[in-house]
matplotlib code that plots the C-alpha trace (Angstrom):
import matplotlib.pyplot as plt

x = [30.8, 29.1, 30.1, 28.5, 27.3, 25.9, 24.3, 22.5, 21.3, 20.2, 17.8, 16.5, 15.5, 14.0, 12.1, 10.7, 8.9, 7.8, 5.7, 5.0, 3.2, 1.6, 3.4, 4.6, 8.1, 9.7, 13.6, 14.7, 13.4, 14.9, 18.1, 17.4, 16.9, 19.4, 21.5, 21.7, 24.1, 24.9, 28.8, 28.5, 28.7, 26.7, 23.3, 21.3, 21.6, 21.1, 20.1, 17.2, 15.9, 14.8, 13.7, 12.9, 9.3, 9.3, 12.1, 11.1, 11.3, 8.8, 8.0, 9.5, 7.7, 9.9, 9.0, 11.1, 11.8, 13.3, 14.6, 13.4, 14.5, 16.3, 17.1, 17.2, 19.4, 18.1, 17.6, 16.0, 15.2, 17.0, 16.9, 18.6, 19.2, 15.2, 13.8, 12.8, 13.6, 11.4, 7.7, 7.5, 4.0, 5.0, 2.4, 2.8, 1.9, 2.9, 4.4, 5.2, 7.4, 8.1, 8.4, 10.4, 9.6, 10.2, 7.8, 8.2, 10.2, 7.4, 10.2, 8.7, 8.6, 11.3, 15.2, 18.7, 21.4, 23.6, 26.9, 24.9, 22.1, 24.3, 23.4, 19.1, 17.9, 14.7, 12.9, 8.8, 7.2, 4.8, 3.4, 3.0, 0.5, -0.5, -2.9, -0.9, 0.7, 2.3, 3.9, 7.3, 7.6, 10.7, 13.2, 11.5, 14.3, 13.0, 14.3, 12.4, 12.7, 10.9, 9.2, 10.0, 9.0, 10.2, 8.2, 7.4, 6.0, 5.8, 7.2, 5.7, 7.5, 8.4, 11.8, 14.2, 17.5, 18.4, 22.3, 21.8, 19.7, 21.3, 21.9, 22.5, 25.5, 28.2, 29.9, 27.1, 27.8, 24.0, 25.8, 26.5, 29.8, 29.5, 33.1, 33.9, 33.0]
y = [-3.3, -5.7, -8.7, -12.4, -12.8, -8.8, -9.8, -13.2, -11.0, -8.3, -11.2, -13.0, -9.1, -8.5, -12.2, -11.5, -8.1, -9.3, -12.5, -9.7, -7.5, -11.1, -11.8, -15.6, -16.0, -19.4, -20.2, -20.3, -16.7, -15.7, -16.5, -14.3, -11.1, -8.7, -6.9, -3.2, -1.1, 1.2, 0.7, 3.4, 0.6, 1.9, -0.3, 0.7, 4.2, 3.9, 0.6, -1.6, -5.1, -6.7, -9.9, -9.9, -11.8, -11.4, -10.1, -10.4, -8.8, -7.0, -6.9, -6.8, -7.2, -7.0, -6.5, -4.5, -3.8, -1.0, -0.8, 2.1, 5.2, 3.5, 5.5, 4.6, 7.4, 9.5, 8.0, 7.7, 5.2, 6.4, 5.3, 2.5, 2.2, 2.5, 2.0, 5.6, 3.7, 2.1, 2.6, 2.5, 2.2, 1.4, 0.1, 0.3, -3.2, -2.6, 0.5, 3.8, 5.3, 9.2, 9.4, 12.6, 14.5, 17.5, 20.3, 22.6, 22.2, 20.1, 18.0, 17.7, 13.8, 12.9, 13.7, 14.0, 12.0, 13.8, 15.2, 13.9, 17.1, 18.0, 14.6, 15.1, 17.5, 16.8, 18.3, 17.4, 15.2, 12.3, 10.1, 6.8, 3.9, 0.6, 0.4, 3.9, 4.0, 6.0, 5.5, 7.4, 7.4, 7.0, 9.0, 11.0, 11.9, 10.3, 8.8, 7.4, 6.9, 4.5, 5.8, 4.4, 1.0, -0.1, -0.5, -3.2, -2.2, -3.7, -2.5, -3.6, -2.0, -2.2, -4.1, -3.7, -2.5, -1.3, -2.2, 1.1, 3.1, 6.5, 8.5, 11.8, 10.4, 9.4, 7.3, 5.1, 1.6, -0.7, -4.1, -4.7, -6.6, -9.0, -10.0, -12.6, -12.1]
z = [-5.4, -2.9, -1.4, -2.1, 1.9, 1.3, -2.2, -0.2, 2.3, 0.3, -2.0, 1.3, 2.4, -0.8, -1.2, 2.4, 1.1, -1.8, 0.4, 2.8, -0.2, -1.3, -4.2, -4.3, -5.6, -5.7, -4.3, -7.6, -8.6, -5.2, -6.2, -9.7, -7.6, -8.9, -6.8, -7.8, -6.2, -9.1, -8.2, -5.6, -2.9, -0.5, -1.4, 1.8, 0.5, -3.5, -5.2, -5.8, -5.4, -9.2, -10.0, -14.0, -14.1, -18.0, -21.3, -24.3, -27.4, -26.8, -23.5, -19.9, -16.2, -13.0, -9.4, -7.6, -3.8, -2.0, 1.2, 3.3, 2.2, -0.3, -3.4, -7.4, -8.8, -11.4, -14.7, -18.3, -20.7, -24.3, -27.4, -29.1, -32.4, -33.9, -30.7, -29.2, -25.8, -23.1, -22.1, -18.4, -16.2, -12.4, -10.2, -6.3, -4.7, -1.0, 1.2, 0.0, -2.5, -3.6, -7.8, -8.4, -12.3, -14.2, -12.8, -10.1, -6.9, -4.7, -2.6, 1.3, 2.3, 0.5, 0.2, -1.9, -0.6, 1.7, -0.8, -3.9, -4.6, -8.2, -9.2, -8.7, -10.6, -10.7, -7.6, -8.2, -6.0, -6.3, -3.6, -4.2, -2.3, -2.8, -6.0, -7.1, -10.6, -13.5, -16.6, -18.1, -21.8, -23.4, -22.3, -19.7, -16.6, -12.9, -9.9, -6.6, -3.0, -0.7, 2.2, 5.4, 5.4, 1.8, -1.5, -3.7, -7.1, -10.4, -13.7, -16.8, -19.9, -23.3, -24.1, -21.3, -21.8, -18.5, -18.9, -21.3, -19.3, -18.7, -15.3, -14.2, -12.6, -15.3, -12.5, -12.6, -13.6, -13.9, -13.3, -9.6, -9.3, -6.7, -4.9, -2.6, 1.1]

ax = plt.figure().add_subplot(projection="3d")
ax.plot(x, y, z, "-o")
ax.set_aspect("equal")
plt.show()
């Protein structure tokens, strides 16, 4: 849960890196940046910044900021219905992030929130820079952290369904609810 002034804040932040990383987004769109606190109320700490570019059937493009050291929990993409779930390729546009995968324990730069470590399994890491990318196919288990400065990236996947993306952490709930200041 975050509060409308924190939500306000948290788009103006967000609008700021994405002009800093040179990517022009209008007033309106600023006012579309999602919110994402993953109903663990503590944004600085996990959440992201999304502004949906593009959702269609068939395709989806977002930009995406985190704050520094901000952390998305660890998720995947399943399938729904047919659909063997989505087809992710992340491009880095400005600061750093750390992409964390199945593999072998590499995890240096980066960390597990403190009283969280059950809930991040996945332990091998990949740094990210400007011009950096990678793609996750359906269903494949990742989370990220942005280095100290932030991170704007793109994501351009195949239809987005990230109300029913599924985490590590079953008291996750995708849809921030916003309340009154």
């Amino acid at each position: 849960m975050i509060t409308k002034t924190k939500m306000l804040d948290a788009q103006e932040r967000a609008a700021v890196m994405f002009r800093m990383a040179g990517v022009f987004i209008t007033e309106e769109e600023k006012r579309r940046i999602e919110v994402v606190d993953f109903g663990l109320s503590a944004l600085e700490r996990e959440g992201a910044l999304i502004l949906t570019l593009v959702s269609t059937q068939r395709i989806a493009v977002k930009l995406l900021a985190l704050f520094p050291l901000q952390t998305e929990p660890e998720h995947w993409h399943p399938a729904v219905g047919t659909d063997p779930g989505k087809e992710e390729t992340i491009r880095v546009v400005w600061g750093s992030v750390y992409f964390y995968v199945a593999g072998a324990s590499t995890l240096t730069e980066g960390f597990i929130p403190q009283g969280r470590e059950d809930l991040y399994t996945l332990r091998n890491e990949l740094k990210l820079k400007p011009g950096d990318q990678l793609t996750f196919q359906p269903g494949e288990k990742h989370w990220f952290q942005a280095g100290e400065e932030g991170v704007v990236l793109y994501s351009f996947s195949s239809t987005a369904r990230d109300v029913l993306d599924a985490f590590t952490d079953p008291g996750i709930v995708r849809i921030s609810k916003v309340v009154e200041s």
